[in-house]
C-alpha positions in Angstrom: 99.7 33.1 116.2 100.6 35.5 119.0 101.5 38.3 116.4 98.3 37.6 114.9 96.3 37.7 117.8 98.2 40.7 119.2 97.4 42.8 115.6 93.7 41.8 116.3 93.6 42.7 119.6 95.4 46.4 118.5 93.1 46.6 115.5 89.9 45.9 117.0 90.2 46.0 120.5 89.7 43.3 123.4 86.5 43.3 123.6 85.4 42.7 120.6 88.2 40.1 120.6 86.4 38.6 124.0 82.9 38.6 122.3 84.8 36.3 119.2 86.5 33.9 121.7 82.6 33.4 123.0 81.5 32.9 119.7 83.3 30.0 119.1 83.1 28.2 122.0 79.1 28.7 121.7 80.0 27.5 118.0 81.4 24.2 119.6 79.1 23.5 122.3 75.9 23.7 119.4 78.0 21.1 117.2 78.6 18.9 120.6 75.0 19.4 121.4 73.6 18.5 118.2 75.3 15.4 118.5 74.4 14.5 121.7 70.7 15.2 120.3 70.9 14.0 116.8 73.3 11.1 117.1 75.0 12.0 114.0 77.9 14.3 114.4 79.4 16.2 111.8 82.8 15.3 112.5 83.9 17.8 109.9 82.3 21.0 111.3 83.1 20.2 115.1 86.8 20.0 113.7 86.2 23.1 111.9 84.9 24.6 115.3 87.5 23.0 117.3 90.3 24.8 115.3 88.6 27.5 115.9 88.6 27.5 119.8 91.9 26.2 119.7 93.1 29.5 118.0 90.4 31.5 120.5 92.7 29.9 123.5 95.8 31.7 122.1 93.9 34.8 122.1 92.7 34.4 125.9 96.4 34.0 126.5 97.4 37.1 125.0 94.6 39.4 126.0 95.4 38.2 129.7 99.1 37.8 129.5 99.1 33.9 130.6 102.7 31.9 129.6 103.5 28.5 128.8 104.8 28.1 132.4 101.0 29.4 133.8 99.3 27.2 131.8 101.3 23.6 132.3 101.8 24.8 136.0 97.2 24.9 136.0 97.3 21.6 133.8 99.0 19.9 136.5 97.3 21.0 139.6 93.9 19.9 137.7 95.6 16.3 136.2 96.4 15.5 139.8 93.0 16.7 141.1 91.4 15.0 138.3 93.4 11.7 139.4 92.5 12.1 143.2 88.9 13.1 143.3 87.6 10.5 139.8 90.7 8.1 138.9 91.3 6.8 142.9 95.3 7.5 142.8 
């Protein structure tokens, strides 16, 4: 996906690239919105539009350089936040 995302970003530039990634995640949050509305979610298109974010993440971590290491080093200063402030540990 990186060599993907990097031909994008070359082809098209990172901005337009940017507006995309907030596409999708707008795509998401209507799918998650109309279910919390409608009752009825469309499990099918919110998988559709959580692919889609999914690959929109690997583009935020090309277009601002973030590694493996950055990210798992974030996840783990917000799991043990997350366990302090809501979980009581």
């Amino acid at each position: 996906m990186e060599e993907i995302s990097r031909e994008l970003i070359d082809r098209y530039g990172e901005d337009r690239e940017k507006m995309k990634i907030l596409e999708e995640l707008n795509e998401l949050s209507i799918e998650i919105y109309r279910d919390i509305n409608h009752g009825e979610p469309d499990r099918r298109k919110i998988l559709e539009e959580r692919t889609d974010v999914e690959l929109m993440l690997k583009m935020i971590d090309e277009i601002y350089s973030y590694s493996e290491m950055s990210r798992e080093k974030m996840w783990e200063r917000k799991k043990e936040k997350i366990e302090r402030k809501y979980l009581d540990r």
